[in-house]
C-alpha positions in Angstrom: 13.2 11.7 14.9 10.6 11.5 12.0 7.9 9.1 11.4 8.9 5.3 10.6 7.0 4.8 7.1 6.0 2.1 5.0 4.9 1.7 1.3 2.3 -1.0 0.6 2.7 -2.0 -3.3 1.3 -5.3 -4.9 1.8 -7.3 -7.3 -1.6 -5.9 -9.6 -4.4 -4.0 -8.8 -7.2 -5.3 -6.6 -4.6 -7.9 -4.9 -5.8 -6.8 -1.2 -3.5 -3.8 -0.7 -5.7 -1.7 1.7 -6.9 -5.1 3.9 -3.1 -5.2 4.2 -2.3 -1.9 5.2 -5.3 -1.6 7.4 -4.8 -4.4 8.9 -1.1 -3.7 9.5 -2.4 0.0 10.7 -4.0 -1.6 13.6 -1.6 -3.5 14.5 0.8 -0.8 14.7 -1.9 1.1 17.1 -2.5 -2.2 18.9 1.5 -1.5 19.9 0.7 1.9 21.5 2.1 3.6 18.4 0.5 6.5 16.7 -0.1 5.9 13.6 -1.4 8.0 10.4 -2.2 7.2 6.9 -1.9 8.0 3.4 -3.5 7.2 0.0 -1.1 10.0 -2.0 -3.4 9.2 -5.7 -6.9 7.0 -6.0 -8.9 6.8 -9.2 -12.2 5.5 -7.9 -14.4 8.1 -5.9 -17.8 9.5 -5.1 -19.2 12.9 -5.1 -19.7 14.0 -1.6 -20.3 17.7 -0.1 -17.3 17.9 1.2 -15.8 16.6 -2.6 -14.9 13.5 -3.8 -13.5 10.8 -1.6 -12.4 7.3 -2.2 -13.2 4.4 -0.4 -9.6 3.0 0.3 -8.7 6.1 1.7 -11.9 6.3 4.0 -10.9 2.9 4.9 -7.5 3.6 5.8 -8.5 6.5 8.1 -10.4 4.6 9.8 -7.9 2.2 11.0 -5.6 5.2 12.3 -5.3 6.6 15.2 -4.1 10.2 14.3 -6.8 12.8 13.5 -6.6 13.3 9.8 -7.7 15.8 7.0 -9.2 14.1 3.6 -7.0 16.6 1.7 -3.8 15.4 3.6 -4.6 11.2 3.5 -5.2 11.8 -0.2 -4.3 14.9 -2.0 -4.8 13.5 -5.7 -8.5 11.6 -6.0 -9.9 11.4 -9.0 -14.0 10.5 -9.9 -13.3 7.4 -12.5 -11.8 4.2 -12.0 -8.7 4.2 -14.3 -5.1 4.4 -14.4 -4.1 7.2 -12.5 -2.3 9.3 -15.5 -5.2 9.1 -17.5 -7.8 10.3 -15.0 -5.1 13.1 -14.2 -4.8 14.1 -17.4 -8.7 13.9 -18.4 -9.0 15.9 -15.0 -6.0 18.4 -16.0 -4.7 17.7 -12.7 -0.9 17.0 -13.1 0.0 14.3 -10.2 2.8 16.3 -7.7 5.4 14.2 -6.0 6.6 17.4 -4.2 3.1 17.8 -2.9 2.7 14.6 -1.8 5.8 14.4 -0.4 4.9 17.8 1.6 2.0 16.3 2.8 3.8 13.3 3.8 5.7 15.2 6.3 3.1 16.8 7.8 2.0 13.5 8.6 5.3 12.2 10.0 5.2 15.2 12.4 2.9 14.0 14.1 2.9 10.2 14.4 5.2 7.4 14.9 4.5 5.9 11.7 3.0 6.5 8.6 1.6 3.9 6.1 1.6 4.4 2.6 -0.7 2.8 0.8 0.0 2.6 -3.5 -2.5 2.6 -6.5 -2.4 -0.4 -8.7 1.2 -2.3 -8.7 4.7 -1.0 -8.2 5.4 0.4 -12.3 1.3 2.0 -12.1 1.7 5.4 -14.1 1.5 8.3 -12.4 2.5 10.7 -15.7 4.0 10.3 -18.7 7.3 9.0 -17.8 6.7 8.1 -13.7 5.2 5.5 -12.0 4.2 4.6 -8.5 8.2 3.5 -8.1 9.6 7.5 -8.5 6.6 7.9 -6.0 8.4 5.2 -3.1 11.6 6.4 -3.7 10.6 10.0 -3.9 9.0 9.4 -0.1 12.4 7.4 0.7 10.2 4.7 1.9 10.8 0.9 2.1 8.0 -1.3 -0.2 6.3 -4.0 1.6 4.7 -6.3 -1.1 1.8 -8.0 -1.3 1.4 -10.9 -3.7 -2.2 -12.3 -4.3 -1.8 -16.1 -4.5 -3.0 -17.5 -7.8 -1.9 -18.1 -10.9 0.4 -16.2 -12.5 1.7 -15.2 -9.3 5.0 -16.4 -9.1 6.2 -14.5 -12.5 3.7 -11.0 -11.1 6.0 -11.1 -7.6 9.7 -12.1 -9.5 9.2 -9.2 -11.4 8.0 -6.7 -8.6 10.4 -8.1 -6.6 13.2 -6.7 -9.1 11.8 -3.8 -10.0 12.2 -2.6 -6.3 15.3 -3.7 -6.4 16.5 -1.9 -9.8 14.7 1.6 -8.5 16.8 1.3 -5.4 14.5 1.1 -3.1 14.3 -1.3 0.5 12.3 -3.9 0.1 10.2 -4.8 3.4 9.4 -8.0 3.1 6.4 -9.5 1.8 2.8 -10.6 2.8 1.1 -13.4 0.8 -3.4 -13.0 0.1 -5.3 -15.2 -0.6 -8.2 -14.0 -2.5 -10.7 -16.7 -2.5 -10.3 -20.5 -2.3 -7.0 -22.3 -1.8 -4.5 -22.1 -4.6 -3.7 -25.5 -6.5 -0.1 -26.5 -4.9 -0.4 -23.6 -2.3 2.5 -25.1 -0.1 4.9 -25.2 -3.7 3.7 -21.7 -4.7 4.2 -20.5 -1.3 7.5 -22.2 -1.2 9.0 -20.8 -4.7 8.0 -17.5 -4.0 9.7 -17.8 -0.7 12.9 -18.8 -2.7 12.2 -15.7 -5.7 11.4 -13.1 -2.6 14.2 -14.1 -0.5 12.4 -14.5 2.1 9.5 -16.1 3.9 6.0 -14.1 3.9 5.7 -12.0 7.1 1.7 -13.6 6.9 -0.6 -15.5 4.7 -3.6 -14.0 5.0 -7.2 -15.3 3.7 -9.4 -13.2 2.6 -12.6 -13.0 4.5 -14.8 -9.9 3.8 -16.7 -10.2 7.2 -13.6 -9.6 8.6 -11.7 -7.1 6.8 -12.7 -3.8 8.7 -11.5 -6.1 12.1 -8.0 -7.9 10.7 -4.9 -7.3 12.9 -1.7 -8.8 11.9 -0.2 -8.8 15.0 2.7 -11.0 14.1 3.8 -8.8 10.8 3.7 -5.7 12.3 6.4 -7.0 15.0 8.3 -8.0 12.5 8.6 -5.2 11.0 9.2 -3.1 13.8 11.8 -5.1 14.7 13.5 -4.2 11.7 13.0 -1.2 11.2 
């Protein structure tokens, strides 16, 4: 049987994606799971020896349990900090979704689950006509969205939320960040997106940076294994 897998999209860029997906990564491993990792595109690296390597990636291997090549994690990473389609064409590096999805499996035959972790939101170009969307349902993955609460939230989730739905694509569930201090009317935000999401968030997590490399969310991850 292959790997369980699990897209992480979000609602913008910088939203708290890879907290998430680490966080949700240990969890898994905190279930006795094996568990690998993948960051298929970043824009955002440094030079290294061994070639460039982005910190979300480095991140996300570090919350895995699974031994793990660089190339493999993330087999598109690119040195600036743009959109992905403009730092592969600037790089004359044309983004693969066979290749990604080849290293993908290699993952998946050897864990129990893989997470996925997305650039920028869920329509985040990955070429001239395809986005991180043809990416998901390329991988035949479920999304798991996370929405940073704040304002403009509520429209930024409604129209992820349908987006996955129009590409065809299961939609996970969703897990609600909160970037800095309290949002004004946090318990009606939290409640209309609950409504607009159909569903209630699988956690509401607050972002705390001295605790980012440590988070666990225990209770997420058992729901999602539960229905998966």
């Amino acid at each position: 049987m292959s790997a369980r897998g699990l897209f992480i999209t979000g609602t913008d860029t910088g939203v708290g994606k890879t907290v998430i997906a680490c966080a949700l990564t240990r969890a898994f491993v905190a279930r006795g799971e094996r568990v690998a990792v993948m960051k298929p595109i970043a824009s955002g690296a440094a030079r290294t020896p061994q070639g460039l390597s982005n910190e979300d990636a480095l991140a996300l291997m570090e919350a895995s349990n699974v031994a793990l090549a660089y190339p493999t994690v993330n087999p598109f990473c690119f040195e600036p900090a743009v959109s992905p389609h403009i730092a592969a064409k600037e790089a004359n590096v044309p983004i693969d979704k066979t290749k990604i999805a080849t290293e993908y499996a290699a993952l998946a035959a050897v864990s129990d689950r893989v997470i996925v972790e997305g650039a920028g939101g869920w329509l985040a170009p990955i070429g001239e006509t395809e986005t991180m969307a043809d990416l998901a349902r390329a991988l035949g993955l479920p999304a798991l969205l996370v929405v940073a609460l704040r304002l403009g939230c509520l429209n930024h989730a409604a129209l992820t939320r349908r987006a996955i739905e129009a590409a065809r694509v299961p939609f996970a569930g969703w897990i609600a960040n909160v970037p800095g201090a309290a949002m004004e009317r946090e318990a009606e935000n939290l409640a209309t997106l609950t409504t607009s999401l159909g569903g209630p968030p699988l956690a509401v997590q607050r972002f705390a940076p001295q605790s980012a490399r440590t988070l666990v969310l225990t209770q997420a991850a058992a729901q999602l294994a539960a229905r998966a």
